[in-house]
N, C-alpha and C positions, 0 to 999 in steps of 0.2 A: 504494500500500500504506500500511496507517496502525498507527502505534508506539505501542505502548501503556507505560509508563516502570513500573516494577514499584518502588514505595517500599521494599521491604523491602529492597534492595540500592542502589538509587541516594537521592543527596541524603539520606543516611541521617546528617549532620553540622546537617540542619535540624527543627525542627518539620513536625511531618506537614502542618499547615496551610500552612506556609511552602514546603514539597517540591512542594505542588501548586501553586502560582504559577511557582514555579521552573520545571516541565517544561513548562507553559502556553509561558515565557518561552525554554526551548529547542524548542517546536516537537510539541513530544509531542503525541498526538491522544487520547490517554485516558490512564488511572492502573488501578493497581491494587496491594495490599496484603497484607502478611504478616499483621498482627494489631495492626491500627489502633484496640482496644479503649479504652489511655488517652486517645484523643480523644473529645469525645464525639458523638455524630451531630450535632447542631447545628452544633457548630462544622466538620465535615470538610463537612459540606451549604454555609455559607456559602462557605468555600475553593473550593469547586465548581463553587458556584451562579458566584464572581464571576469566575473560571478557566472559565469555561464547557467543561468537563472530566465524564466521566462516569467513575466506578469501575468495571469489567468485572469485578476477582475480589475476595473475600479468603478467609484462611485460617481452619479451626476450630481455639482457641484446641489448642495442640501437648501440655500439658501440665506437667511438672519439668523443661524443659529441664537445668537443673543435676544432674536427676538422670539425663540421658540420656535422657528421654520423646522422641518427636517425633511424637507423634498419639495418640488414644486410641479410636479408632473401632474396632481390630482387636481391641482387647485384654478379654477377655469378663470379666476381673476387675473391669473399671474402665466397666460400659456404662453406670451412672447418670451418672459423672464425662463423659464420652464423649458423653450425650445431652443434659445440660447446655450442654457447649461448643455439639455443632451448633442448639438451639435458641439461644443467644445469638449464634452468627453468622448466623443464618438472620432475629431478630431487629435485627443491627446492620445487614445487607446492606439490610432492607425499611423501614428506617428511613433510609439513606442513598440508594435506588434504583441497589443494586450490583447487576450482571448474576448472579453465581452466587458459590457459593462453595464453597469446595474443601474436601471433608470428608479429613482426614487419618487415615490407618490406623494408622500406628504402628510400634515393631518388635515382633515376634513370632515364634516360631518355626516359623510357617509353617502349622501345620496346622490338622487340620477346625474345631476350635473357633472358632481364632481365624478363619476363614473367614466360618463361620455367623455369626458376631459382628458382624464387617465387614459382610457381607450389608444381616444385619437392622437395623443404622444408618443404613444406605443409603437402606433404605424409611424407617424412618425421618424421614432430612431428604429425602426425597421426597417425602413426606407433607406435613409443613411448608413446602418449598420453593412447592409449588404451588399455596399459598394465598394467595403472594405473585407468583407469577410471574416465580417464580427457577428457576434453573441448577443442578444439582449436580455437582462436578468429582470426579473421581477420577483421581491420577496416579501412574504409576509412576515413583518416584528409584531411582535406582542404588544398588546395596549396596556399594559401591567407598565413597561418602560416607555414606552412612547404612546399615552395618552391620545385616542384620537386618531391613528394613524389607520390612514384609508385601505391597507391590503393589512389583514391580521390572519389569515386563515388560508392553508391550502387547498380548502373548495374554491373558495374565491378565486385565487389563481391558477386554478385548473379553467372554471369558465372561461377567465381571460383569452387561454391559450387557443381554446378552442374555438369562441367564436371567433377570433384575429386569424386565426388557421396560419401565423407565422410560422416558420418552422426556424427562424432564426432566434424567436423568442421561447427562454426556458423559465424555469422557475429555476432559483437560487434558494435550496434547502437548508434553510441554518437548522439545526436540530434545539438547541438551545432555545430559539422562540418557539418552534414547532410543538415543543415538551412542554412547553407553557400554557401554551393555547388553544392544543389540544391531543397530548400524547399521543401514544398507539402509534408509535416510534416506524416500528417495523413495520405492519401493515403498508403503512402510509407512501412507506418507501419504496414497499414491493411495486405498489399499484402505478404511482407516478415517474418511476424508472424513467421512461423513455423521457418523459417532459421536464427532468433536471438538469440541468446546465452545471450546479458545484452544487457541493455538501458541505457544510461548515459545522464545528463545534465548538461546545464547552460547557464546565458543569453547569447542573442546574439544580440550586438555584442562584449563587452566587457568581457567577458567569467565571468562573477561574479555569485552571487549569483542566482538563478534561482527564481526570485521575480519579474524584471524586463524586457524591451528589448522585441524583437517584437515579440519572441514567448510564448503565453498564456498557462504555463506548466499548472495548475488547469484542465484548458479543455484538455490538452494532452495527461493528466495520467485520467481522466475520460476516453478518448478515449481507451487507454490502459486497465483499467480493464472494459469497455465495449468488448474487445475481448478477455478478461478471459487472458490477460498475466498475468505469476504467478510468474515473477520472482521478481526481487529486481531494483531501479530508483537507477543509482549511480551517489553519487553528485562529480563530476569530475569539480569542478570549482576551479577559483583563486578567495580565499574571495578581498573584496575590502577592510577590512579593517583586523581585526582578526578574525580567522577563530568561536570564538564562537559569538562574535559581531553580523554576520552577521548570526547567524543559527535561526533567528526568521519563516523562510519560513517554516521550518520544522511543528512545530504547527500547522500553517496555512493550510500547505498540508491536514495535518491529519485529522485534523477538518473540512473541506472540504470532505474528502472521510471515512470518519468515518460511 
């Protein structure tokens, strides 16, 4: 099985260019990103190139964080704002030869609007994505941490998939919201196989290292390459302490499914 190290939470005390040496140097088999924007491609491409490392995700830029944004894809006030961002991560991804990138919805109050809104951004960096021979993510986070937030459920982003009938566009399984908002881990995983794009972890409920907490990753990621998934487990957590401290799991995985 092969770890992909998710910069937006780990090695997050270095330079982004500096981070991808770092996870080269503990073992990581790819990278992937929150909003890697202040680098600029050149330079994340040389880190890369000499880390021989590839980018699998990153994120469209969230918004006002300060002011409580966390996507802008949902939200039908802000869809010039919204189509900006996914064109500049659609442009930073084809500029770096990142696999996909995760269009972020937002919070909203749920209904048709902001629906139709989401939709139609969708195709949107569908549109875009495909010119480059990228990926488009769509994830549901938990409303526990992100109050509000327009995709919370993998029914919901199973319809998406379907009536968009993209085939560039997958769903982006973090497990960690998934077990939050609505367990039954496995099942979930069997069923949606084909329509996942990446799988992510970490415990739950503390989001730390994936070592711990009530979901038994060892049997999870068994479960997984018992369905021949071939993609990359990204570790999307918040270490508890520093991020190499805490990368003993890594080993253990290995040697476990070795």
């Amino acid at each position: 099985m092969r770890f992909s190290a998710n910069l937006g939470f780990l090695y997050t005390e270095l330079p982004l260019t500096d981070a991808v040496h770092a996870a080269k140097t503990d073992g990581f088999d790819a990278l992937e990103c929150h909003f890697p924007y202040d680098t600029s491609p050149e330079a994340l491409n040389a880190a890369l190139h000499d880390a021989n490392l590839r980018m699998l995700a990153l994120n469209t830029w969230p918004g006002d964080r300060d002011a409580g944004d966390f996507g802008l894809a949902a939200l039908p006030d802000r869809k010039h704002e919204a189509r900006d961002a996914i064109a500049r991560a659609v442009d930073y991804a084809a500029a770096t030869t990142t696999k996909a990138v995760h269009v972020m919805a937002g919070r909203t109050d749920g209904g048709t609007n902001a629906e139709d809104c989401f939709r139609e951004n969708l195709g949107y960096a569908c549109e875009l994505a495909v010119a480059h021979d990228l990926e488009v993510l769509i994830e549901p986070i938990n409303t526990y941490d992100v109050p509000h937030y327009h995709l919370s459920v993998t029914d919901h982003a199973e319809r998406i998939l379907d009536d968009l009938g993209r085939s560039e566009l997958k769903i982006m399984f973090d497990c960690y919201h998934v077990q939050i908002m609505q367990g039954n881990l496995a099942t979930t995983l069997t069923r949606l196989l084909p329509k996942i794009g990446h799988v992510q972890i970490a415990a739950v409920p503390d989001r730390g290292e994936p070592d711990s907490g009530e979901v038994n990753y060892p049997w999870l990621i068994s479960h997984l390459e018992s369905l021949s998934y071939d993609g990359y487990i990204g570790a999307e957590y918040r270490p508890r302490a520093g991020t190499r401290d805490g990368l003993g799991w890594i080993s253990q995985m290995r040697l476990r499914h070795s």
